[in-house]
C-alpha positions in Angstrom: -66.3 -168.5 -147.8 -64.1 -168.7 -145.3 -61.3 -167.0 -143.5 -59.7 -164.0 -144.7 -56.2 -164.0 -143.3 -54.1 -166.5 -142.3 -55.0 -169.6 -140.0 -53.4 -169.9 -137.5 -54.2 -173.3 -135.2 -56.3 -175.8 -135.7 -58.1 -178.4 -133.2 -60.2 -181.5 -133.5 -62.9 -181.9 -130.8 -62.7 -185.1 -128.8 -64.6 -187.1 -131.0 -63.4 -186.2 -133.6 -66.5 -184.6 -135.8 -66.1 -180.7 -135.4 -62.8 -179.0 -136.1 -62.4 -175.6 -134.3 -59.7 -172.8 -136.8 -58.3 -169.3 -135.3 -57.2 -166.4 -137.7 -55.7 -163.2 -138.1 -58.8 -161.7 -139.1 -59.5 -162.3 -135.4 -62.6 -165.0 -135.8 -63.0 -168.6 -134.3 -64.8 -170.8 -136.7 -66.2 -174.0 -135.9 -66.9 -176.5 -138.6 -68.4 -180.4 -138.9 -66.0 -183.1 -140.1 -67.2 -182.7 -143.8 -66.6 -178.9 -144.2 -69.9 -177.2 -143.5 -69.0 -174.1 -140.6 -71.4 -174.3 -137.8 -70.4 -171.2 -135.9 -68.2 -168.0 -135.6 -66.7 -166.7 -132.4 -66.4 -162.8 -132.9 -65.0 -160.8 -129.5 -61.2 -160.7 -130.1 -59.5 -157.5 -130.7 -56.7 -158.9 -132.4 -55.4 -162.1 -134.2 -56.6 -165.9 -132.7 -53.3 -167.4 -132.2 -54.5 -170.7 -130.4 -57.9 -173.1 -130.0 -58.5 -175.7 -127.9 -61.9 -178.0 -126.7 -62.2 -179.4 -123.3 -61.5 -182.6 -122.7 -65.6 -183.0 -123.1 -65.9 -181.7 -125.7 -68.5 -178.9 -124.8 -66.2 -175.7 -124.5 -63.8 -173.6 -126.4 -60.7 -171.5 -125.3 -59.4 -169.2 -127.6 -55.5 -167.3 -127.0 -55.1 -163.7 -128.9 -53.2 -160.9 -129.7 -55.6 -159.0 -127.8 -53.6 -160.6 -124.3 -56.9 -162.2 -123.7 -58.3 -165.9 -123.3 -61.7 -166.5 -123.8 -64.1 -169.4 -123.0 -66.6 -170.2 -125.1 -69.8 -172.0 -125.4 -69.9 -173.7 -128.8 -73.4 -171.7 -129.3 -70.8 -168.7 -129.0 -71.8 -167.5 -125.6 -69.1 -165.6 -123.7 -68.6 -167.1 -120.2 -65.4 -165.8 -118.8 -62.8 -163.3 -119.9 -59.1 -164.2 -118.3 -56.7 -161.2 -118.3 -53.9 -162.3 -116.7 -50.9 -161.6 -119.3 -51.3 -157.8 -118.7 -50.1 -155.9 -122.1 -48.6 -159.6 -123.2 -50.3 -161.5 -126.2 -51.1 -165.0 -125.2 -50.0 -167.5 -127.8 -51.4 -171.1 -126.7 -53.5 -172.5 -124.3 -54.6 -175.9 -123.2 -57.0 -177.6 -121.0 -55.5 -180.1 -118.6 -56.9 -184.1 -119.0 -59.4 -183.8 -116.6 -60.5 -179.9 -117.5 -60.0 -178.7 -114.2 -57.0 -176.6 -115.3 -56.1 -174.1 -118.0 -53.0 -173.2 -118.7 -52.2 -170.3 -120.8 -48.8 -169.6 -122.8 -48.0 -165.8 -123.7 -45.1 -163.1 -125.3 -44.4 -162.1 -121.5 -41.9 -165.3 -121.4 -44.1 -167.0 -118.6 -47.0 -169.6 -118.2 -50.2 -169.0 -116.1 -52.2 -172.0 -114.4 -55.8 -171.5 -113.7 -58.4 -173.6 -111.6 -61.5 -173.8 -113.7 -64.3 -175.5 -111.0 -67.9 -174.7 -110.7 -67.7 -172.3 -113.5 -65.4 -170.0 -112.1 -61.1 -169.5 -113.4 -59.1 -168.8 -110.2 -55.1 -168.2 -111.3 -53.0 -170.7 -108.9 -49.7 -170.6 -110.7 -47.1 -168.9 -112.6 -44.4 -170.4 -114.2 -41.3 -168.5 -114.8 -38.3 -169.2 -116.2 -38.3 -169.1 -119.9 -35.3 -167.0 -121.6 -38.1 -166.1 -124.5 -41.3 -166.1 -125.3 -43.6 -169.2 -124.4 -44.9 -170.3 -128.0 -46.2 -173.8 -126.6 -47.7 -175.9 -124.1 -48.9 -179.4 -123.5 -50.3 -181.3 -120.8 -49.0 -185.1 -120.3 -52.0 -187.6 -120.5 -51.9 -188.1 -116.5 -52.1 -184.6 -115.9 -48.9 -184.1 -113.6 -46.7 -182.6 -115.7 -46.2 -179.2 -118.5 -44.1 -179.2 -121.5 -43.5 -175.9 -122.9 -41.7 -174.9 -126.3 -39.7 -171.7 -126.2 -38.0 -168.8 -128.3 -35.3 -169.8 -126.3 -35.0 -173.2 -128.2 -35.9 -174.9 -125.4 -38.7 -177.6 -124.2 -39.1 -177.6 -120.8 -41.0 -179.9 -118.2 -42.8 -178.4 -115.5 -44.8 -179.6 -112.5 -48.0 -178.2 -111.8 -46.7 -176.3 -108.7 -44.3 -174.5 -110.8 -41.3 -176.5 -109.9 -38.8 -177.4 -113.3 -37.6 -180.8 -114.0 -35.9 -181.1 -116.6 -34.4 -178.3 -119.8 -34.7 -180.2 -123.1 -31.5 -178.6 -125.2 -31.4 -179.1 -128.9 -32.8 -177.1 -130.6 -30.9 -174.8 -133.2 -34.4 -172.2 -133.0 -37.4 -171.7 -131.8 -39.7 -174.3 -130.6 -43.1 -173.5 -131.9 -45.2 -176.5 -130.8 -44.4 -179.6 -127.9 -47.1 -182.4 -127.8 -46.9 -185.6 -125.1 -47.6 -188.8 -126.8 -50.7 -190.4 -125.7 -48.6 -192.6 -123.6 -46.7 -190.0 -121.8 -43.2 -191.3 -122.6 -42.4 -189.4 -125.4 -42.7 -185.2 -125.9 -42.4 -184.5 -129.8 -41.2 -180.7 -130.8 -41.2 -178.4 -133.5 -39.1 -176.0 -134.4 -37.5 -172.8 -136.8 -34.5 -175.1 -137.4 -36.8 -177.2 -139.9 -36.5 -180.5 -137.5 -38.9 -182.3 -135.0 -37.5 -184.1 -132.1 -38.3 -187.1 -130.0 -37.6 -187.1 -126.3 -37.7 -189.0 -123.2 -38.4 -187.6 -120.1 -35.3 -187.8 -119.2 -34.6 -185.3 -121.2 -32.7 -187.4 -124.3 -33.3 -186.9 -127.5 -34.0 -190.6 -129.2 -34.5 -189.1 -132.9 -33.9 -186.2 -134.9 -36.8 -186.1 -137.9 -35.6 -184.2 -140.7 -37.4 -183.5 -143.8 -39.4 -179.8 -144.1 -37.6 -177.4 -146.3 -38.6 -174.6 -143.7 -39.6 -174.1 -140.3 -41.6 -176.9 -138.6 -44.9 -175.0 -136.7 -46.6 -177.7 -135.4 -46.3 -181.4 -134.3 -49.0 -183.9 -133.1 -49.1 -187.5 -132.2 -51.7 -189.7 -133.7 -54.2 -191.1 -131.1 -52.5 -194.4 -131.4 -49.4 -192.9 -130.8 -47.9 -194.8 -133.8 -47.4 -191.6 -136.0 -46.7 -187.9 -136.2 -48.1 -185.3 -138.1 -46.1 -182.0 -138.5 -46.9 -178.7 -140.4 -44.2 -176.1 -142.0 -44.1 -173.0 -143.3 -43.2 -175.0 -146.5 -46.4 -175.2 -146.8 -46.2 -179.1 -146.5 -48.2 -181.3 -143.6 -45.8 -184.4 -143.2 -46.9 -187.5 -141.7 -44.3 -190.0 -140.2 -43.5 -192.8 -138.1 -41.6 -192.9 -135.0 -38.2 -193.9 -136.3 -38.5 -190.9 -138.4 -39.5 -192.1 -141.8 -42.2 -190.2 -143.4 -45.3 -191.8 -144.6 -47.2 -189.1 -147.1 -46.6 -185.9 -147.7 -49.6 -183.8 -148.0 -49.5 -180.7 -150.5 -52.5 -178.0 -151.1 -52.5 -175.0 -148.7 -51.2 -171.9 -150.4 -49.1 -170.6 -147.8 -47.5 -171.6 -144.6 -49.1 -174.3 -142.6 -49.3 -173.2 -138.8 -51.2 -175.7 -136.9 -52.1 -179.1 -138.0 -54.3 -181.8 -135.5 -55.5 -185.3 -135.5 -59.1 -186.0 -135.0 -59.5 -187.6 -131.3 -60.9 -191.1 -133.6 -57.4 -190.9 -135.7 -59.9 -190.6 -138.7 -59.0 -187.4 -139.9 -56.2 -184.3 -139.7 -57.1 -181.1 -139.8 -54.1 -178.1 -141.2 -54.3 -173.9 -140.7 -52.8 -172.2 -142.6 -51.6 -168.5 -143.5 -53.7 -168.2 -146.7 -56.6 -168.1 -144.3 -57.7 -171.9 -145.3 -58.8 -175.1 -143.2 -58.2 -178.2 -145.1 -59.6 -181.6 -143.6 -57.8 -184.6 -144.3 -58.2 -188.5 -144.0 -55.5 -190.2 -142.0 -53.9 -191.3 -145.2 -53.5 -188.0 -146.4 -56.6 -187.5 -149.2 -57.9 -183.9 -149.3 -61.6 -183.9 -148.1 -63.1 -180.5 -147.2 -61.6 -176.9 -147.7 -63.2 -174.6 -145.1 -62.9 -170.6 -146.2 -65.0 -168.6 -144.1 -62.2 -166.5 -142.1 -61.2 -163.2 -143.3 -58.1 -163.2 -142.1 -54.9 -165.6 -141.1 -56.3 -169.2 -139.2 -54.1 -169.7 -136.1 -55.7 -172.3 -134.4 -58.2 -175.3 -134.6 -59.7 -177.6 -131.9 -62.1 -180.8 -132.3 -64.3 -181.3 -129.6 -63.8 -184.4 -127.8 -66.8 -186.2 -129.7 -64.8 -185.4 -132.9 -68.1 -184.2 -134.4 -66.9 -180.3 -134.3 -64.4 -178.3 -135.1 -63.3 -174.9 -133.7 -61.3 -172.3 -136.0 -59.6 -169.1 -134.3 -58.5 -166.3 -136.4 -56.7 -163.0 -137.2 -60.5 -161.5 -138.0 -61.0 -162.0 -134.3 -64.1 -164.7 -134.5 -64.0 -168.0 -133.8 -65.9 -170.3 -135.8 -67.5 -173.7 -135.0 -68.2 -176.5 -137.8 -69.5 -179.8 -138.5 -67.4 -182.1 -140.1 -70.0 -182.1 -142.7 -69.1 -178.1 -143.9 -72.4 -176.5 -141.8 -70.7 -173.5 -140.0 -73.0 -172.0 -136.7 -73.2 -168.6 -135.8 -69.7 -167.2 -135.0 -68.8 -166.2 -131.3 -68.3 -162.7 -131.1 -66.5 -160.5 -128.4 -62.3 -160.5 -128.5 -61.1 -157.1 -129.9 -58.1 -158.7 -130.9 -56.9 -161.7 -133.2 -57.7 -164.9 -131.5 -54.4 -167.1 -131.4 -55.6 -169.6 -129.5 -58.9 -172.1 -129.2 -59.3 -174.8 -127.0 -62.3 -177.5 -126.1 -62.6 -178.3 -122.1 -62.4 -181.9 -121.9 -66.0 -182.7 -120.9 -66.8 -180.6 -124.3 -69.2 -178.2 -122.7 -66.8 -175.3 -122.7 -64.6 -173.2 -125.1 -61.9 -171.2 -124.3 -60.3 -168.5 -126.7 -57.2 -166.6 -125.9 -56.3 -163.0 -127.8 -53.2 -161.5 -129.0 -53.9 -158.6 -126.4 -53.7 -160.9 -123.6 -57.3 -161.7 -123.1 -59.0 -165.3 -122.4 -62.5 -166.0 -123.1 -64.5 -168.8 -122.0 -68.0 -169.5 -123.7 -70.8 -172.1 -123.3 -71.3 -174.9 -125.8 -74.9 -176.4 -126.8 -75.6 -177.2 -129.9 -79.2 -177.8 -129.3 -78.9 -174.1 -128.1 -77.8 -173.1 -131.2 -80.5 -174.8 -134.0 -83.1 -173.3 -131.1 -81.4 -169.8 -132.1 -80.7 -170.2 -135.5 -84.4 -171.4 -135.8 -85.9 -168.4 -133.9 -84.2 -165.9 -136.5 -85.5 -167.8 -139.5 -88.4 -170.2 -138.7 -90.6 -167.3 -139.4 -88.8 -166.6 -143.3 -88.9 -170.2 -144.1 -92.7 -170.0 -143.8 -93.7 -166.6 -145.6 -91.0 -166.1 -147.8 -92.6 -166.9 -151.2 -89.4 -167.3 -152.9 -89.9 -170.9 -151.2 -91.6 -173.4 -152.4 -90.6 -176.7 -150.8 -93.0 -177.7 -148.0 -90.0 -179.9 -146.6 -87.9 -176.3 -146.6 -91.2 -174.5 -145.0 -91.5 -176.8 -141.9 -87.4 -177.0 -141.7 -87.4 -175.9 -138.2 -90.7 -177.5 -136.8 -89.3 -179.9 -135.0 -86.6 -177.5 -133.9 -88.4 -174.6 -131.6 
């Protein structure tokens, strides 16, 4: 089992071993890098439109239809609610490098900065000046400057007090995903037109990648910043190299692809899609895991920074964690709209979730936390239940509690 409506973002943690997954059935999902799910994040009212780890790998932020973020433990603790985009959906979010900021991307055209220190989300910023809706955002890897993607087929690099430098033009439709290569000298987007392009910061395009038969949803770099991985409504994920030539194309989700991720260890990509499946992937493009716990849509996924688990956001308005081995935890509960958005804090100790009704969630990550749990509803089962007959089943959660 899985989700139930269509994925829509994927992300690895920072080490690569747990994926996160949002959906239109308005869950988070968390899963380990072999497929089991660990967790589901239930609170959004709406779809899950984006997920993201911190930088640590120890939190979650989750974007929905609901116009809330939410941060999340990875235990699925609620620990702040951010309702900034007022009757907005928010559609991405992103932790900057060193987790001290959130941004938040929504339908209301704009970009919202938040300070996140000693567990409290202050807003410090707006940034306006987006013709459409803010479908994207990106931190670069030193933390000084914003790239957003745009209905109004533009990229556009920000600083973090709001001021523009520079209007990337090129674009023949919507830009659905930027990313900042993990050198900070290139910016790769996706767009409606079916291409992804290469920038400078300067602003010039240096290649044109052509190749999806439909529109191109989301673009990542590789951790080594040697290739790309894009995912279409095609239903393809691509993987290519910097002068544009592609490497493997990667064929199994039944409908649209919508986010797509590297691991943080480059070992593995993760894909959402809109038939409400996760697929894990090796870097070469072998099929390894199919995660199906969402009911609805998957819009977003998010690996802790550790890489060992995975956050899923969906349309069913959970969010579910995972360990790359396929064990799924208890899902985090509490957006009352589809989660669109899920996001790790970089220390890994935080999640945050933002809603489709303009709602941001952030929730407390401890796995240890979570066997404890998990252990108290069933230690008591494992040892009566006489359906049971394994001693090594019976004294499963000794060591545990």
């Amino acid at each position: 089992k899985g989700h139930y409506d269509t994925v829509t973002s994927v992300s690895f943690s920072p080490n690569g071993q747990e994926l996160a997954s949002g959906s239109k059935d308005k869950t988070v999902k968390l899963w380990s890098q072999d497929g089991q799910l660990l967790v589901t994040l239930r609170g959004h009212d709406s779809q899950v439109n984006s997920v993201s780890f911190s930088p640590n790998g120890q939190l979650l932020l989750t974007a929905s239809e609901d116009k809330t973020v939410k941060l999340w433990s990875l235990v699925g603790e609620q620990l702040q609610t951010l309702t900034g985009h007022q009757n907005y959906g928010i559609r991405n979010i992103a932790f900057s490098p060193d987790g001290k900021i959130i941004a938040t991307a929504s339908t209301d055209k704009t970009v919202k900065l938040w300070n996140w220190e000693a567990d409290k989300i202050i807003r410090r910023q707006t940034l306006v000046g987006n013709q459409g809706e803010v479908r994207s955002i990106s931190f670069s890897p030193d933390g000084k400057l914003i790239a957003t993607g745009s209905t109004d087929k533009t990229v556009r690099l920000w600083s973090l007090e709001g001021k523009k430098n520079q209007t990337l033009k090129g674009h023949q439709g919507a830009v659905f995903s930027v990313n900042f290569s993990p050198d900070g000298k290139l910016i790769a987007s996706a767009s409606a037109d079916k291409t992804i392009k290469l920038w400078n910061l300067k602003g010039e395009v240096l290649k044109t990648i052509t190749g999806h038969e439909q529109a191109v949803t989301s673009v990542a770099f590789s951790p080594d910043g040697k290739t790309l991985v894009s995912g279409s409504l095609d239903k393809t994920i691509k993987l290519w190299n910097l002068e544009g030539n592609p490497i493997n194309t990667l064929a199994g989700h039944n409908g649209g692809v919508l986010s797509v991720s590297f691991s943080p260890n480059g070992k593995n990509i993760a894909s959402a899609s809109v038939d409400g499946v996760v697929k894990l992937w090796s870097n070469k493009g072998k099929e390894l895991h199919t995660l199906t716990e969402h009911k609805a849509g998957v819009t977003s996924i998010s690996f802790s920074p550790d890489s060992q688990t995975l956050a899923t956001a969906s349309a069913d308005q959970t969010v579910k964690l995972w360990s790359l081995d396929g064990e799924e935890f208890p899902a985090l509960v509490g957006h009352q709209a589809g989660v669109a958005s899920v996001s790790f804090s970089p220390d890994g100790k935080t999640i945050a979730t933002a809603d489709l009704a303009g709602r941001v969630i952030l929730w407390n990550f401890n796995l240890d936390d979570l066997l404890q749990r998990g252990c108290g509803w069933v230690e008591n089962y494992l040892k009566t239940n006489p359906e049971i007959h394994s001693d090594r089943d019976r004294a499963l959660c000794d060591d545990i509690n």
